[in-house]
Every structure is written in structure tokens, then in C-alpha cells.
N, C-alpha and C positions, 0 to 999 in steps of 0.2 A: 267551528271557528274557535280559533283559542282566544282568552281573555285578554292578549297580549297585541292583538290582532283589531279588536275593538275601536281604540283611540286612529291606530294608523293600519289601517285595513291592506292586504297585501293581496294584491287581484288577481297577481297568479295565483293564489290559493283558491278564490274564488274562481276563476276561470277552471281550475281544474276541476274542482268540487261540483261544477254544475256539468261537467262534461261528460262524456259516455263514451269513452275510449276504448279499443277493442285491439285484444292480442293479433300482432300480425300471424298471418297464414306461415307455416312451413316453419316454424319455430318447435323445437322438438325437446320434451322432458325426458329426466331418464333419474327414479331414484336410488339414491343412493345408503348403505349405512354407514353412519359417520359418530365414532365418537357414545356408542349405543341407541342413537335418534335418525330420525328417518332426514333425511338432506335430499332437495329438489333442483335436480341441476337444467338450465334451462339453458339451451344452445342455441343462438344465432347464426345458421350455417351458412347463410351469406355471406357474413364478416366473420366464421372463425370464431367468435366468443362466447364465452360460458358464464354464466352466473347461476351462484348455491343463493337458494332462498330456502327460509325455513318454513314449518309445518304452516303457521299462518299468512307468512308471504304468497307461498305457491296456493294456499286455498284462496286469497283476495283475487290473483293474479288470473287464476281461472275464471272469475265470476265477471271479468270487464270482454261483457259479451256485444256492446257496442248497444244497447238497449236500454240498460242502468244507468245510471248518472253515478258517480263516487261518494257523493254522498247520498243516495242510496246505499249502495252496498254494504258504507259502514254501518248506514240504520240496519238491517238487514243482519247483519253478522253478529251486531251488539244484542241481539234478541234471540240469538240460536246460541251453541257452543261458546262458554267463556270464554275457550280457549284458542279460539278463531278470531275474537272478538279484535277490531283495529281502531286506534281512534284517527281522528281528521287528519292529523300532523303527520302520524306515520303512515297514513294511507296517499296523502301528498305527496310527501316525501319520497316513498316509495312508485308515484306515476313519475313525479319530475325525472327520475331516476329513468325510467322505461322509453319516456318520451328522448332524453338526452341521446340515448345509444338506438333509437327510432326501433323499439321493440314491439310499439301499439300504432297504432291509426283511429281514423272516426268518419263516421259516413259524412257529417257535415264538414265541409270544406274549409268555409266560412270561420267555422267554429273552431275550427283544428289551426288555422292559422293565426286566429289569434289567443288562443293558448300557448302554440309556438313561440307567437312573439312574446305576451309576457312571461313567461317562463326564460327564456331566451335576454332578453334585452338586458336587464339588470346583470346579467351575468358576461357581458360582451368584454367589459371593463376588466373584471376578475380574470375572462379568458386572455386578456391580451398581456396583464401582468406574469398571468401562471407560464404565457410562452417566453415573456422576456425571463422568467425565474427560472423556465427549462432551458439557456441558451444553453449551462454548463452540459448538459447529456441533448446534444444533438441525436435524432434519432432521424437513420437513410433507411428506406424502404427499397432493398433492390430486385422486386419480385418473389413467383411464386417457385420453391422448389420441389414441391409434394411429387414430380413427375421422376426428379433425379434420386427423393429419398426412396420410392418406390421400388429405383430397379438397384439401388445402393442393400435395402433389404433383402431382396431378392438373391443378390449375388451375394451378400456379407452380412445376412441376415446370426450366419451364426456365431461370429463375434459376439452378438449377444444374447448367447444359449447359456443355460445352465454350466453344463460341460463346459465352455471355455472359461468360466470362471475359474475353476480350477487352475486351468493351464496359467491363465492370468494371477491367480494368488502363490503360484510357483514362481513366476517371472519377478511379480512385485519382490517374492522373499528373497530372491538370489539379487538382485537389486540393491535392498537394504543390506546386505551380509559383505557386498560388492564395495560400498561405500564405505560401510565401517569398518573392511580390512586394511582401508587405503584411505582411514579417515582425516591423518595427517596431512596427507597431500589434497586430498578434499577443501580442507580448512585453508591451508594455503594459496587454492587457486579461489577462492571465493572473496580473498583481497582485490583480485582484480577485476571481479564481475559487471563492478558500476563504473567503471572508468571510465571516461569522456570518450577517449579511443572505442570503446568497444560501444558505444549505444545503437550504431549501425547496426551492428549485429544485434542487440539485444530487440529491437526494431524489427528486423526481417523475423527471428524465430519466432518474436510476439505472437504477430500477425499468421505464420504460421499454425502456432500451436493452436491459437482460437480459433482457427477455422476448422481443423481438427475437432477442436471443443465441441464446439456447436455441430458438428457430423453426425457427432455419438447420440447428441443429444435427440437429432431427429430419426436419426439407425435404431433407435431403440423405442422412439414413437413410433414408427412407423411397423415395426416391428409387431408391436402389439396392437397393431389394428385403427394407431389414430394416423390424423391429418395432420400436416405441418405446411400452412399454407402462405406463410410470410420470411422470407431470411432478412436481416439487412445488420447494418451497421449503427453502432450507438457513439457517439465521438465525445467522447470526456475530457472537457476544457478547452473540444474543437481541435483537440490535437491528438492524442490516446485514441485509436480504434477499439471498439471493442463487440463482439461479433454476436448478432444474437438470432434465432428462431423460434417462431411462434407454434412453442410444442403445447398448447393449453389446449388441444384435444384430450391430452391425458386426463384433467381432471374428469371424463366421461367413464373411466376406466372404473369397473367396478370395485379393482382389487386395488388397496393401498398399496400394496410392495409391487405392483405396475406402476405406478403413478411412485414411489418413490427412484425404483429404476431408471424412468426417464429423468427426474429432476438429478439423479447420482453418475448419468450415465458420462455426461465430459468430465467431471473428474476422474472415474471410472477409465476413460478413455486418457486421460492424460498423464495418469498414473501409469498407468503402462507404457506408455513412451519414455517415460523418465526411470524405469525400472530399465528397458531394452538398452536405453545412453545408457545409464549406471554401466549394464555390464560390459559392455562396450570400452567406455572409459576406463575403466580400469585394467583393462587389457592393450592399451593403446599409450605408447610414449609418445611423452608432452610436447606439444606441437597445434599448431591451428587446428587441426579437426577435435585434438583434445579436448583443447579449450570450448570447441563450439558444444560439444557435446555434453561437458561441465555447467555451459551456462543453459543447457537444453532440461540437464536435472534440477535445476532452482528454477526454472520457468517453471515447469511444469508439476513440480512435487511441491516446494514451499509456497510459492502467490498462489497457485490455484487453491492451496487448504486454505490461506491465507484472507482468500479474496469469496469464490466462491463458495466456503464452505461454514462461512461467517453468517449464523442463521439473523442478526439484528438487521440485516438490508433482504430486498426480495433477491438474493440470489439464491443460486442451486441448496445452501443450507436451510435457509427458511422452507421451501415447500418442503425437503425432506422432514422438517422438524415439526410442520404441521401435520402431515400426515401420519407418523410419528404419533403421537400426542393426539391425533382422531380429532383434531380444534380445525377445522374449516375455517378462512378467514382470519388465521390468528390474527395478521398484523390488524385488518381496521376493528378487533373487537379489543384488541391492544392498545391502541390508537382512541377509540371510545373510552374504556377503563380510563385511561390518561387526562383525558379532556371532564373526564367527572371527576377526579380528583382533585383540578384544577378549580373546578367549580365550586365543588361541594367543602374543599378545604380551604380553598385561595382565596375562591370571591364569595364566600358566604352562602352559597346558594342552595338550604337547607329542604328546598321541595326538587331538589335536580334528581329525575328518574336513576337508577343505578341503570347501566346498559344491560349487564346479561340478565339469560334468564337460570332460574333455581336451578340448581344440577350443573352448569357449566364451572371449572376448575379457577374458581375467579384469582386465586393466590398467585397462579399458573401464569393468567394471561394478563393480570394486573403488574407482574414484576417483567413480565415480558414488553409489555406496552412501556414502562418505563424505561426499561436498558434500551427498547427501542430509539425511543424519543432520543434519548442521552445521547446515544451513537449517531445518528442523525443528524442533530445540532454538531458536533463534531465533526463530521465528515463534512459538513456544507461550510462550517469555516475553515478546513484547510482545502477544501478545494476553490472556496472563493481567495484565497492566498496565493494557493497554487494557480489561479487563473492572473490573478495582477500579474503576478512574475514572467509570464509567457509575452513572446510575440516582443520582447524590446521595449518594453514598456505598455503597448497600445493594450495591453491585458488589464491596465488597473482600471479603464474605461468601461472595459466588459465588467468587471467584478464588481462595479460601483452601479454598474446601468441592472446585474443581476440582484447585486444584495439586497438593492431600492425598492425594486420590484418583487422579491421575497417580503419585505418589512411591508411594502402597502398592501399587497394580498392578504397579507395576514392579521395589519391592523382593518382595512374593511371586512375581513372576515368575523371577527371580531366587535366589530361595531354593531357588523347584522344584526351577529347571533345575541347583544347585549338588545340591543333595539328590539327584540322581537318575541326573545325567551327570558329578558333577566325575569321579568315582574311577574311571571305563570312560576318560574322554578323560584320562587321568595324571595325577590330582592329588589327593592327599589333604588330609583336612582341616587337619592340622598345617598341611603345608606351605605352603596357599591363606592359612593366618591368619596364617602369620609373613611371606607376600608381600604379604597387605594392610597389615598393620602396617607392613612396609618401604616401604612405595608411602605408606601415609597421614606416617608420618614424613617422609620425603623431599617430600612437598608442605609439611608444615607447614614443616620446616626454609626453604625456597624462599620461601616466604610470610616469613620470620619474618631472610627472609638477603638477600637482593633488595631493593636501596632503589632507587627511583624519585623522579624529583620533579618532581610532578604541576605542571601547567599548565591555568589559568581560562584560557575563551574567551569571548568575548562578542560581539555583533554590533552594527558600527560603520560610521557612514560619516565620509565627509571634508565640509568644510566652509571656508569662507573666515573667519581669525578678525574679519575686519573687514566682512563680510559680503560681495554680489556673487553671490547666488543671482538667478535668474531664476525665477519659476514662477507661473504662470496665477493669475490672481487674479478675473477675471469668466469662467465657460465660454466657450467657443464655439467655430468650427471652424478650425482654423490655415490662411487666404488669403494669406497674403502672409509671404515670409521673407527678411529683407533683409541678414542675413550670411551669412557661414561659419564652419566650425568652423576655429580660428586663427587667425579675422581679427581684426587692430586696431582699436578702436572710439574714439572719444574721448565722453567726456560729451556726453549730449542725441542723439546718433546715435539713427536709427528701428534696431530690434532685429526686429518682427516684428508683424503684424497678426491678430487675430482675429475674427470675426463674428458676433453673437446676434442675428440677425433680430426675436427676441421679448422682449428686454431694451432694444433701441433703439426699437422700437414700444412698449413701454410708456411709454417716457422721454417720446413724443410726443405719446402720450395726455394722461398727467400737466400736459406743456405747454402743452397744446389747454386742459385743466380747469381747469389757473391760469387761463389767460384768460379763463374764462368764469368764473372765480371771478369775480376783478379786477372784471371788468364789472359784474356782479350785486352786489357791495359799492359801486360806485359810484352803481349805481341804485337802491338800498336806503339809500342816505345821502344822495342828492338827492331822494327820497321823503319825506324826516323819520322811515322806518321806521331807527331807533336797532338794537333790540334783532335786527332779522334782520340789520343791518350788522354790526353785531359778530358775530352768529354766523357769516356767513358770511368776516369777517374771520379768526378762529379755526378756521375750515376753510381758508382761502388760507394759513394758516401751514404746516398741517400738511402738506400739497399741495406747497407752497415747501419744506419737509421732507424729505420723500421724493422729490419731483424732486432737491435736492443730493446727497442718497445716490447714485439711481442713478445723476447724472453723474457721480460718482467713481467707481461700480462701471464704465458703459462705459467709460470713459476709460482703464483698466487691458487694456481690448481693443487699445489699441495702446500696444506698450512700448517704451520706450527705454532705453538705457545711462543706468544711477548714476551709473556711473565710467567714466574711460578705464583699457583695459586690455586683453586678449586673450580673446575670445569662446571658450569651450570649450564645444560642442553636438554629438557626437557622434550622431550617428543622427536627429536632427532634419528632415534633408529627405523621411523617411521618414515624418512623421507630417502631411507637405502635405495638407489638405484633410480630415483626422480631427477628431471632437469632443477638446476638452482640457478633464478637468476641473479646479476650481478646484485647487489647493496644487499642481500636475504642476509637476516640476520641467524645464525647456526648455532653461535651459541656464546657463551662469556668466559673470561677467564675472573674470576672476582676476587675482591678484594676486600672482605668484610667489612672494614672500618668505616668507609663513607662511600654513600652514593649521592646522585643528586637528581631532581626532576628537571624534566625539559618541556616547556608548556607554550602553549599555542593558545592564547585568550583575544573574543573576540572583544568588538572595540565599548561594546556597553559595558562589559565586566572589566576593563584594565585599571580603572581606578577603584573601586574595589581591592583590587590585588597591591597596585601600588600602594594604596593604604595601608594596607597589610604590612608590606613590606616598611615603610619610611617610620610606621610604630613598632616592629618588632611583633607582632602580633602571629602567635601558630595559624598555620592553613594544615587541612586536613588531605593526605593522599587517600583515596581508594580506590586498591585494584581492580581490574577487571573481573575474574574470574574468580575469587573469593572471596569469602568474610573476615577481611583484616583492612582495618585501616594503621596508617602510619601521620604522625605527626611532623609536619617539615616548617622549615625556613626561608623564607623569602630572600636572594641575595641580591639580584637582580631583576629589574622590570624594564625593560628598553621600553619608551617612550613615543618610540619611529615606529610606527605598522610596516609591516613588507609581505610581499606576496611569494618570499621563498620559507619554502621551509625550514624547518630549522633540525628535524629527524624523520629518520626512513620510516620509524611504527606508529608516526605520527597519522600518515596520507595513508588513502587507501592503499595504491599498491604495494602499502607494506603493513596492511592490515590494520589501518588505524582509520579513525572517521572520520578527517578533513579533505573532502572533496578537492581533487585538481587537475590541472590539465596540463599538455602536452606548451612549453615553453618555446615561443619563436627561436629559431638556431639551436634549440636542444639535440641533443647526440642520439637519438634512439636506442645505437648500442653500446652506449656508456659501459668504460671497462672495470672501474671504479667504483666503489660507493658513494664517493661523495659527487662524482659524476654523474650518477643517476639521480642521486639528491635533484642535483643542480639541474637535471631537463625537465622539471617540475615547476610549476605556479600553482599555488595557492587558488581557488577559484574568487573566495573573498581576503583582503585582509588580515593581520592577525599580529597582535601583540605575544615577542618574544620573554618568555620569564622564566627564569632557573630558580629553583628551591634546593637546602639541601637537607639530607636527611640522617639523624643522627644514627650513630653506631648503633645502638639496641636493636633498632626500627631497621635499618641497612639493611641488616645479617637477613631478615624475613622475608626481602625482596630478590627478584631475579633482576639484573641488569636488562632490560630490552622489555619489562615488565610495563604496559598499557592501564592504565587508570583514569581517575578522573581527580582534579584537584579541586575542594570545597574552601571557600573561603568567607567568612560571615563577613556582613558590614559592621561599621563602628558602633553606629547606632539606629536604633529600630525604625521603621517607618510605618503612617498610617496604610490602612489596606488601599484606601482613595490614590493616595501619594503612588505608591508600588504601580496601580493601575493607570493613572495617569501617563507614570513613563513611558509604562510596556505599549500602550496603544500609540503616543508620539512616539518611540522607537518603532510598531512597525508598518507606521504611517512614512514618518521618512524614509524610511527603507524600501518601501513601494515607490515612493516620490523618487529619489537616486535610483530608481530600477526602471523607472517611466522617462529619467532625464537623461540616461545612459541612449548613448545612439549604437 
């Protein structure tokens, strides 16, 4: 009994410690090497689960022969091998643990039940928080698959042979080589990836590919001799599917590169769907199957490195990176490291056990356990964000009902552990509350001492103030390109040719039907038929109509120079022979002397900018894709928020970052640029603001050039102040996203 334990006696402990608990029947060891140490993996073949216990685990674990009491065995151990040796706590510890996943039993019935219960009962509370704290990852259990992996191996077992790898590292590289000869057009259609229009699809192929994922995952257990005896579904936010199988047969595998094969096998597998689109794609003009295919290589090549291959969460990166590294249990010995440094450096707690033992990479799993934690904490507040926003508001209910239920699990967790360990690990209560005290003053003070001064960003491009944009105004496929990027043009010079096979044939048609108008009104009025002359007169008009339109639409199929000036098209010869559609911008005709930014600022940062603007104060441009910034001038700040935009390289579909959507009565096939502009909204908001930027700074930018615009405040704020806002900003911002119907 620990000293801790004395004052307020904790009966499960005692309940356990007088008990004689006995491994259940049919539970099966199998050791392993791990790391240079022997690792004792114990499997519960009923349920499917595995647990690594170490050299003293597995020897305590064996000696609960249902005869001993536990604490016996500790007496018992402490007298033979030091190194066997377990004290009260971790020998507790470790039955509560056994008992939870129902690993032992005990001949008294009696006894066994009420062990159960106190072990159990205190902990009812915690379970009912940790379920409301799991609302965000619903997890569906939809059966057993082992039956379909079995004959899936059997017939396509060799998919995951040696030999196809190869084949498969041939496919990947003509893939990547596929992409970067057509990497121009790549870039371009990745503007439209996220569009509101397209989440349908983005939706269908998800769901796709991870079923897929998760195939590999069991093709390749199964493969090697394990079990996969659970598939189902994991729902992120309650909306997000996300597919998963119970491949943790594998860690019975003797061989670590089995066991990383299965954890590498769906990326594995969906790297090669995204190589087979690649080549595919770029062999295919631009069209819906294009597209689909395009958004099949960013599914499957960028999120899944993205997602899965990110070793700080348990997915597919972490076991590989454990196994890897020969650390068995990285995260919870990561997880411990963390929790002792908390201890031992936060709350004083100068007797707190160091977790590993000697010889383990503690630098390793100490930096690990932190990046873990960090990432963690991050991920659970923007998915508690992400959860407000969802469902029309009824999300910020979930995210308040989850967050609650995180903070009390963790402050009861926390109370426990202070209630039960501080005063064995050196810390009394005085002295923990006058260190918390000291630690919350010294933040407040830091808060309340520390002035910053905060900086609005907004996202901007460059522009010609006198104008000299270039950009597709009738579709079609770019045949002919008749400068270069720096070349000299004078007014009227040919710029570049396009092709609409099905817009010139209409044109001809239309032609054809005038004339047959024309005719038919002249033989309708040398008939003396009056009343069908005129009608078919007032069809020849409208005919004459819509022929003048579309010769002004073709006619934009071949462009010429506005002005003389210097052609800036940068990347242009890469889109030879690609569909362009309408508002793309191709390229500028410039004008050295001045340009100006066009900005899109949301509604926290406009007075900031206004400021800027009404003192004459520099704001800073920086581009996208270089190391140069530029110094501009505020001339305008409109005052009105609107939901149109204000430029095409602004919104996504024209490769800018301001999310929008599809416009009630918008034109779908806008023939125009500022046409297309206009079938646009805004998703939120947004203050319109022009800067303009001097001649020196001009000369360095491209017109249709994407940045960001930095603008400091007047004067500095305390760090309290700064946070203060940010949390009512985006507090109301959930409130308006919960009041919206």
C-alpha cells in the first residue's frame, strides 16, 4: 500500500491486492525481439487483441495461478530476481488493466464480483465523459470480414509479392514523370478541386478510395498469415467516413517489415491508383472524366501522405515509425515521458519515477511524446471548430457538449492522480497550491506585461492600374502561341489562338438559317403572304441576334495586343494544346510604371487596413511564390462588405484562396470574364481594398501576381487584449453560424 493511500484508503487496491486472480484459459503468448529485448505479446483470440508486456509484466502475469493472492506474488518476486521485482502500484495497476479487457477470472465468485464492482464503479463516470469526448470519431462496427480477406488473398494475394512491387515502383515513376510533363495543367486544374460544385464528387471518390485503403490493408494481413476480424466505419464530426480494419493480428508477426507492410500496405495501395489516374490523365482531354481523374490523384497521393502518413496520430505512419525505431508502444511511453515532465518540471514533483527503463532512446521518445501531445491538442480544437460549424448551427451544441466532457475527464483525471500520487511523488498540498498560484500569476502577469502588435493579412493579387490583363474570354483549346514571356509587342500584334470546334459550327449553322431565313421572307413577300413575312422577318432579326453575339464570342478566340508593351506569361507554353476556360488568366500585357493590389479583407481585419489607409501608413505586399516583398499604398477601403468578388485569382476557381459558390441565376457558361466573375458568391463576406504600388516595386511584379497583404496595427496590444478578441471573434462567429437557418 502506498503512503498515499494511508489517510484515504482506495479499496479497489485493496480488493485487488487480496485477490487471486487467474489468467483466463486460451489466451496465447508468442515472443518477440524488439528493439534488442525480449517483448511478450499476449493475445486474446476471442476478441482479436494483442497486448506487448515487458520481461517483468509477462513473468508477474504468469504467476496469477488463481491460488496466490497479488500481494503475495509481489512478496514473492521482491525476494527472488531484482529484476522481476513489482511493487503494489504497478502490480495493480497492471491487474486493473487485465480485469478491464476481461483477460483473468477467479474461482470465488463472490470475490470476483466485488472486485468488479470497485474497480469499475469509480470509473462509470469517467467512461460516460470519455464516450461523450468520443462523440467527434463515432466508431460503426459492420462485421466480420476474415472470410472475404481470405479468398481476396487467395485470388490477389499477389499484388502483394515482392515481384509486383517492382511493377508497382515502375507504374508509381511513369506517374510522377506523367505529372511533371503536364505539370502546368496539373496546377491549373487543382484550382478547381475544392469547389462547392465538385464536393459530390469529392465525396463519392473519398469513400471509394478508403475502401480500397482499407482492402490493402487486410490483402496484405492476410497474406502473411494474420486475422482481420473487424471492418467498419469511423465518422469524423459524424459526417467524414472514414474506413477502418482490425489488422492488429499483425503485431504477432515475427518480422518487423511484415508488420510494417501491413501498416504501409493502403498507402501502398493507393499510391498506385494515383500513379494508374496520373497516366491516364494526361493522356486524356480536358473533360469530366479528366477532372475526375485529377481529383482521384490529390485524393489518393497528397491526403493520404498527408493524413496517413503523419506518424504524431495512430495512423498508418506511427506503427510504421514504431516498428521502424524497434520502440514498441511508442505513443503511451511518449505519452508517459510527457506526463513526467509535467510532473517533475510543472508541479514540482521531485520523487516522480522517470517512466523508461535504462537502455530505452528516452531523447527519442521524450521529443516524440511531446510533438505528439502538441499535435493532438491542435487537432482536437480544430475539429472541435470544425464540429460547431457543421449541421446549420446544431454543431456548436455537439462541440460544447464534447469540449465539457474533454475538460472534466481530464480535470477528474487529474484530481485523482493529485489525490493519490502527489504526497509519495514529493509534493504536498500547500506547496502544489502555492506553485499553482505562482505559475497562474506569472502567466497572468505575461499576459497582462507582453505587448504585441498584431498584424491583418488579407489575400491579394497584383493588377495593371490601367489595365492589360489577358484572359480567355470564349473556351477553347490553346493551338497556337505567338509570343513569349518578355517579349515586345506593339498594339494589334497576334497574342495567341484558340479553337471551339462547337461554337464555330454553331456560328455556321446560324449563317446557313439566316439565309434560309432571308429567302423564305422574300418568298413570303412576293407571295403577297404579308403576315408570315413579317413573322419570319422577326425571326431573321433574332437569328441576326444571336449570329452578332456569337461573332464576338469567336472572335475573342484569337487575341491580340491592347497595348504595346512587354508580354509577361510565365508558364504559358505549358498549357499548348489544353482546354482554357473562360476568365483564365494567360497572361499581361505591362506596363512598368504602376500597378495596384486588389484585396479581399475579412471583416476583423478591415479597420486595421482602414487605419492604414486614413494615416497614410505603408502596408506590406508578399507574393506567393517568392522571397520579395513590395511596399504599397492604401487608396481605397470600401466600407460595404459584399459577397461578390472583386478578381478571378482572388476565388478558388481561379486559383486563389476565397472559398465560393455557385450564384442563384448565375450563367454556368459565362462567355466573358467578368461574366464568370459575376456567377460567383463569396462563401463569407469581404471588404474591398486597392493599394497601389510604386514604380521600383511594380517593375518586380507580374500583373495577375497572388500574395498576401500585411498590415501592422497603430499601436501595440497587451497579449491578454489580442486573446481576448480572438476568442469573442470566434465565439461569435459560431453564435452567427448556430443563428443562420
Amino acid at each position: 500500500m502506498q503512503p498515499s493511500s494511508i489517510g484515504n484508503p482506495d479499496y479497489a487496491v485493496r480488493e485487488i491486492e487480496v485477490s487471486a486472480p487467474r489468467v483466463r484459459a486460451g489466451l496465447r503468448w508468442t515472443f518477440q525481439q524488439s528493439g534488442g529485448e525480449g517483448v511478450y505479446l499476449l493475445e486474446d483470440p476471442l476478441h482479436g487483441r494483442f497486448f506487448r508486456l515487458g520481461r517483468r509484466e509477462h513473468h508477474f502475469v504468469k504467476c496469477l495461478d488463481g491460488r496466490r493472492t497479488v500481494a503475495q506474488i509481489v512478496a514473492a518476486l521482491s525476494t527472488g530476481d531484482r529484476d522481476l521485482a513489482m511493487d503494489s502500484q504497478e502490480a495493480t495497476s497492471l491487474v486493473r488493466m487485465l480485469i478491464d479487457h476481461g483477460l483473468v477470472s477467479t474461482g470465488d465468485s463472490d470475490h470476483a464480483d466485488r472486485v468488479w464492482d470497485e474497480v469499475n464503479r469509480p470509473q462509470e463516470s469517467k467512461r460516460l465523459l470519455g464516450r461523450l469526448g468520443q462523440i467527434l470519431f463515432l466508431r460503426v462496427p459492420l462485421g466480420n470480414p476474415d472470410r472475404f480477406f481470405i479468398w481476396l488473398a487467395r485470388h490477389a494475394g499477389w499484388l502483394a509479392s515482392p515481384g509486383f512491387a517492382l511493377v508497382w515502383l515502375v507504374v508509381v515513376i511513369a506517374g510522377v514523370f506523367a505529372v511533371v510533363d503536364q505539370a502546368g495543367r496539373f496546377r491549373a486544374e487543382m484550382s478547381g478541386v475544392f469547389h462547392v460544385g465538385n464536393l459530390w464528387m469529392l465525396g463519392g471518390l473519398w469513400v471509394v478510395l478508403k475502401i480500397v485503403h482499407e482492402c490493402w490493408h487486410g490483402l496484405v494481413c492476410r497474406r502473411h498469415g494474420g486475422a482481420v476480424p473487424e471492418a467498419g466505419v469511423t465518422f469524423l464530426l459524424l459526417s467524414t467516413p472514414l474506413g477502418y480494419v482490425n489488422a492488429s493480428s499483425s503485431a504477432a508477426f515475427p518480422s518487423k517489415w511484415q508488420r510494417i507492410a501491413v501498416s504501409a500496405a493502403g498507402m501502398y495501395g493507393e499510391l498506385l491508383i494515383a500513379a494508374i489516374a496520373a497516366i491516364a490523365w494526361a493522356r486524356l482531354e480536358p473533360g469530366p472524366l479528366s477532372a475526375a481523374l485529377h481529383q482521384v490523384i490529390v485524393l489518393s497521393s497528397v491526403t493520404t501522405v498527408l493524413f496517413n502518413a503523419n506518424p504524431l496520430m495512430r495512423f498508418d505512419g506511427y506503427y510504421i515509425l514504431s516498428d521502424l525505431l524497434d520502440i514498441p508502444n511508442l505513443a503511451g511511453k511518449g505519452q508517459s515521458v510527457t506526463r513526467w515532465l509535467l510532473r517533475r518540471w510543472l508541479l514540482g514533483m521531485k520523487k516522480a519515477r522517470f517512466p523508461l527503463r535504462p537502455g530505452e532512446p528516452r531523447w527519442i521518445i521524450g521529443l516524440y511524446g511531446v510533438a505528439a501531445a502538441g499535435w493532438r491538442v491542435l487537432v482536437t480544437i480544430g475539429l472541435l471548430i470544425g464540429a460547431a460549424l457543421l449541421f446549420e448551427g446544431a454543431g456548436l451544441l455537439l462541440a460544447l457538449v464534447a469540449a465539457a466532457a474533454m475538460v472534466l475527464q481530464s480535470l477528474a483525471g487529474a484530481l485523482k492522480y493529485l489525490k493519490k500520487s502527489a504526497t509519495a511523488e514529493g509534493l504536498s498540498p500547500l506547496r502544489l497550491t502555492v506553485r499553482l498560484a505562482l505559475l497562474t500569476a506569472a502567466v497572468g502577469a505575461a499576459m497582462g506585461l507582453i505587448h504585441i502588435t498584431p498584424t491583418a493579412s488579407a489575400p491579394a493579387v497584383v493588377q495593371e492600374v490601367s489595365g492589360g490583363e489577358i484572359r480567355a474570354e470564349c473556351p477553347g483549346f490553346l493551338i497556337d502561341i505567338a509570343v513569349s514571356d518578355g517579349a515586345r509587342v506593339a498594339a494589334g500584334d497576334l497574342l495567341f489562338r484558340l479553337e471551339n470546334a462547337e461554337e464555330t459550327a454553331q456560328l455556321r449553322r446560324i449563317e446557313t438559317e439566316i439565309a434560309r431565313s432571308r429567302l423564305r421572307a422574300a418568298q413570303s413577300l412576293a407571295a403577297g403572304q404579308i403576315a408570315a413575312s413579317q413573322a419570319e422577318e422577326r425571326n431573321l432579326q433574332a437569328l441576326e441576334e444571336t449570329a452578332a453575339e456569337l461573332r464576338n464570342h469567336t472572335a475573342t478566340l484569337e487575341r491580340r495586343a491592347p497595348r504595346a508593351g512587354i508580354v509577361q506569361s510565365p508558364g504559358l507554353d505549358s498549357l499548348q494544346g489544353t482546354w482554357i476556360e473562360p476568365g483564365r488568366l494567360l497572361m499581361t500585357i505591362g506596363a512598368e510604371d504602376r500597378k495596384e493590389l486588389v484585396i479581399m479583407a475579412a471583416q476583423e481585419d478591415w479597420q486595421t487596413f482602414d487605419a492604414a489607409r486614413a494615416t497614410g501608413r505603408t502596408v506590406t505586399f508578399v507574393p506567393r511564390r517568392r522571397w520579395h516583398t513590395a511596399p504599397a499604398t492604401i487608396r481605397v477601403a470600401n466600407a460595404s462588405a459584399t459577397t461578390q468578388p472583386s478578381h478571378f485569382g482572388l476565388i478558388t476557381p481561379g486559383g486563389g484562396p476565397l472559398t465560393v459558390r455557385d450564384r442563384p441565376g448565375g450563367d454556368p457558361e459565362a462567355a466573358t470574364s467578368a461574366d464568370a466573375l459575376s456567377r460567383y458568391a463569396l462563401a463569407a463576406p469581404r471588404f474591398e481594398i486597392r493599394a497601389e504600388i510604386a514604380a521600383p516595386d511594380a517593375a518586380a511584379l507580374l500583373s495577375g501576381e497572388p500574395g498576401t497583404l500585411l498590415a501592422a496595427a497603430a499601436e501595440p496590444e497587451t497579449l491578454a487584449s489580442l486573446s481576448a478578441k480572438a476568442l469573442r471573434r470566434q465565439l461569435d462567429r459560431l453564435w452567427d453560424t448556430a443563428r443562420t437557418p
